[in-house]
C-alpha positions in Angstrom: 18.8 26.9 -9.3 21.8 25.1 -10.0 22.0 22.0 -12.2 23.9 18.6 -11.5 27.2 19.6 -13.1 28.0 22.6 -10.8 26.4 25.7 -13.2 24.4 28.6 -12.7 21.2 28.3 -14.3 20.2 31.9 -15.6 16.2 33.3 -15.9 14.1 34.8 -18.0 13.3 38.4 -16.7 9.6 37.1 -17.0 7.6 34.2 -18.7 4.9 34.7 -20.8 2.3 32.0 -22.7 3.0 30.1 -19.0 0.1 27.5 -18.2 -0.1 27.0 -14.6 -1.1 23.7 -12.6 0.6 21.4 -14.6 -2.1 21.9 -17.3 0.4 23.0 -20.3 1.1 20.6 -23.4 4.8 21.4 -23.4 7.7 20.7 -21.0 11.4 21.1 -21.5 13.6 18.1 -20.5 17.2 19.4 -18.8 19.1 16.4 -18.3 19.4 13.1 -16.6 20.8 12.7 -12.7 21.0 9.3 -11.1 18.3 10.6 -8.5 15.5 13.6 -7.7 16.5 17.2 -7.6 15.5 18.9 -5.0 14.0 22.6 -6.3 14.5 25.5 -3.7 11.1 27.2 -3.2 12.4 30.5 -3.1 13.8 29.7 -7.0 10.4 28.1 -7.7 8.9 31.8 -7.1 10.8 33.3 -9.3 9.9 31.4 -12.6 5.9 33.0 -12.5 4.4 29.4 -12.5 6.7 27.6 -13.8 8.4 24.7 -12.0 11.1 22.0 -12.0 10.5 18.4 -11.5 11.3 14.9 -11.9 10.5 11.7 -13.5 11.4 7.8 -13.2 12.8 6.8 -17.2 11.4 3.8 -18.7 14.4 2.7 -19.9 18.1 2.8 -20.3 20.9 5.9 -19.4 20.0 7.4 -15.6 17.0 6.8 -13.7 15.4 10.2 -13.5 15.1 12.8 -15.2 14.5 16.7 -14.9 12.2 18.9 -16.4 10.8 22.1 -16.4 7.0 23.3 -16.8 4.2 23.8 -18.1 3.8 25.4 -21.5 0.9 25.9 -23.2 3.1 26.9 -26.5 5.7 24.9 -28.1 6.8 29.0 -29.0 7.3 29.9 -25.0 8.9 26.4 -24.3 11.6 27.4 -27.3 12.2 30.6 -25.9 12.7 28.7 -22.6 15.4 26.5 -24.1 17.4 28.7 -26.0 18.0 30.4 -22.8 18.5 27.1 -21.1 20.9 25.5 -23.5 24.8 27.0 -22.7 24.2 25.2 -18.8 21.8 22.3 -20.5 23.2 21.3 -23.6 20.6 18.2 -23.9 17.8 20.3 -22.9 15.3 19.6 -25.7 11.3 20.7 -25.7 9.0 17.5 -25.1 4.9 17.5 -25.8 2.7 15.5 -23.1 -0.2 13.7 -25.4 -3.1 13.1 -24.1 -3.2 9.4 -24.2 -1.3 7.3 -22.0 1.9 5.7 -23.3 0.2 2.3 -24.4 -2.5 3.9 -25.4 -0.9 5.9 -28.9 -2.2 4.9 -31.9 -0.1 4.5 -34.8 -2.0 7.7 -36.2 -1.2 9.8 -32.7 2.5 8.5 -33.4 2.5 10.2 -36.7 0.5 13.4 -35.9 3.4 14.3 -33.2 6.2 13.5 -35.0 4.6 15.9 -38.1 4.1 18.4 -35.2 7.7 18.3 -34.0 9.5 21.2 -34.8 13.2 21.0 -33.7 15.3 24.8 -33.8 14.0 28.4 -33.5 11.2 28.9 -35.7 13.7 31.2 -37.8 14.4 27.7 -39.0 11.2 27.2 -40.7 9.5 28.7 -42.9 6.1 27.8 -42.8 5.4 27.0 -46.3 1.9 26.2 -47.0 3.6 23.6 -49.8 5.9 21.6 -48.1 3.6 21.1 -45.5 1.5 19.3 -47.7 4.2 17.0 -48.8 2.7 13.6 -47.2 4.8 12.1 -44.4 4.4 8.4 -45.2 3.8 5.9 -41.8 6.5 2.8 -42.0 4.7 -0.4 -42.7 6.7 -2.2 -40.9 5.5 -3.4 -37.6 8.4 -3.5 -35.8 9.4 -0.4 -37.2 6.0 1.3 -35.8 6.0 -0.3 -32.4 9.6 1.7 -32.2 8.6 4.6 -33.2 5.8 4.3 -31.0 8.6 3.9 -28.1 10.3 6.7 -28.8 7.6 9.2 -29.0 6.6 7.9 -25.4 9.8 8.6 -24.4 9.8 12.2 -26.4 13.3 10.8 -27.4 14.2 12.2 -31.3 13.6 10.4 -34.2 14.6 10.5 -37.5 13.6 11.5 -40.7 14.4 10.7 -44.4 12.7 12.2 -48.0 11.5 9.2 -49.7 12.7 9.7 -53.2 11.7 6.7 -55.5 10.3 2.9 -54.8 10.4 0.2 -57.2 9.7 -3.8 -57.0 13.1 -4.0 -58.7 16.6 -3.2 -56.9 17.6 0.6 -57.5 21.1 1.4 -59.1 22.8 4.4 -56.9 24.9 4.4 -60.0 21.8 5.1 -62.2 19.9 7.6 -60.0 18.6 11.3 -61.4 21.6 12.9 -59.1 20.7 16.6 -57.9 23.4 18.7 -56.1 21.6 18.9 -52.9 22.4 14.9 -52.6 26.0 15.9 -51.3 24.8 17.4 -48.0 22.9 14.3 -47.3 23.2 10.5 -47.6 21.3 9.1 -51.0 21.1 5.2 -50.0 18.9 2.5 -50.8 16.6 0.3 -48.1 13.9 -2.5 -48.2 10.3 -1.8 -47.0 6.9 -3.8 -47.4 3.9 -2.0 -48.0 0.7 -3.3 -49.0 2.1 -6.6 -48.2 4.9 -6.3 -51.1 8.5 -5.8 -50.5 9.7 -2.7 -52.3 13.2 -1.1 -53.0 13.3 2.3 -51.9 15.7 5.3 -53.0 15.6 7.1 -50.0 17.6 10.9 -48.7 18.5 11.5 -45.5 18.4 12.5 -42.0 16.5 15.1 -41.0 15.3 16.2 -37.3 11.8 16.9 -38.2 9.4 16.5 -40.4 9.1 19.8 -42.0 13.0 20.2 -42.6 12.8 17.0 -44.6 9.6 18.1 -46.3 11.2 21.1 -47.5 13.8 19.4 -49.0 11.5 17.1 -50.8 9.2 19.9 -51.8 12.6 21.3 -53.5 13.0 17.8 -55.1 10.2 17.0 -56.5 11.3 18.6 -60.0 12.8 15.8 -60.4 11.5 13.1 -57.9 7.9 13.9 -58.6 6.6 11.6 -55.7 8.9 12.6 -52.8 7.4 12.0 -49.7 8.9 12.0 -45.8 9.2 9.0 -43.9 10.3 8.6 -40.1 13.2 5.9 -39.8 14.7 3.9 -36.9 18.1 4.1 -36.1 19.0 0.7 -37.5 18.2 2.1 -41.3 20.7 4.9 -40.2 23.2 3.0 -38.9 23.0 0.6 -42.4 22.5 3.5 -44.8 26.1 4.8 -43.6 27.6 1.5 -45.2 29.4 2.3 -48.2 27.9 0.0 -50.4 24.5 1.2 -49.0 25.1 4.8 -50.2 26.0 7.1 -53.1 28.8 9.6 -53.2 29.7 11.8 -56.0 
């Protein structure tokens, strides 16, 4: 097969953890085209099962978009995509839930964004103790129903460690500063919860869940309460703002 740019797409020698039918969890995205691709069958027979298709986006950039499945691992869609990558740069590895799109619940939001792993699974070390660093859901309801968008869309999302909260402003000037902070951005943002506006010292951005919740597991000697929390791209865009952020 061939992708819309021109390039040679190279295989696998064989595919293994491969659900057939269409009945995987796990699909891998390619890239956008402005139309459907058509897949030649004799490619089709090569990939034991698997198989390209299209889709009509919601939203925004192209109309379609291609993919290639089914999975019934997020681990055999990886090694997919590392082999994908050099011709699909934007190739990333999506999860079909079971509900339909306006059918997630805020809770089926967070559960697949704590699921998301994003990198080889050299990446993370599965440790027992920062998975059990809580990933906190946004009170916000605008902030949810966007989240909620973007997971429908399997589009990336954003994470930040959640340092400190007060009911007074926080002084970046004032802050317990750790040397890890220079890798990151240490700003402050505005959240309600439990129908009270806090101040928040928050650390970010992270592409998943567990790679911030490593990080906050590494913080907590001095943060004792860090938790991870999922933000939109507007707190990214504003934490950037000088007077928004620390730097040391």
């Amino acid at each position: 097969m061939h992708n819309p740019g021109g390039k040679s797409m190279t295989l696998l020698p064989e595919s293994t953890d491969v659900t057939r039918r269409g009945s995987g969890r796990f699909i891998i995205s390619l890239c956008e085209t402005a139309g459907p691709v058509r897949i030649p069958q004799a490619d089709r027979a090569r990939l034991d099962g698997l198989r390209f298709f299209s889709s009509e986006a919601r939203s925004g950039g192209s109309p379609y978009r291609v993919h290639m499945g089914y999975f019934s691992t997020r681990a055999a869609a990886e090694r997919w995509l590392q082999v994908l990558r050099p011709v699909y740069p934007k190739a990333i590895v999506r999860e079909l839930l079971d509900a339909q799109p306006d059918e997630l619940t805020d809770s089926q939001v967070m559960r697949t964004l704590e699921a998301r792993r994003v990198g080889s699974s050299q990446d993370h070390l599965e440790d027992s103790r920062a998975r059990a660093i809580p990933l906190v859901a946004p009170e916000e309801t605008g902030t949810r129903r966007a989240l909620r968008d973007t997971v429908r869309r399997g589009e990336p999302v954003s994470f930040a460690v959640q340092l400190q909260w007060s009911t007074q402003p926080i002084d970046l000037q004032r802050v317990h500063w750790d040397p890890i902070f220079r890798f990151y951005i240490l700003y402050t943002t505005r959240a309600r919860y439990q129908q009270r506006e806090w101040f928040c010292l928050r650390l970010g951005f992270f592409r998943d869940a567990l790679s911030a919740k490593q990080v906050a597991l590494y913080l907590r000697r001095g943060y004792a309460s860090a938790a991870v929390v999922p933000v939109g791209t507007d707190e990214r865009d504003v934490a950037a703002l000088p007077a928004r952020r620390a730097e040391r």
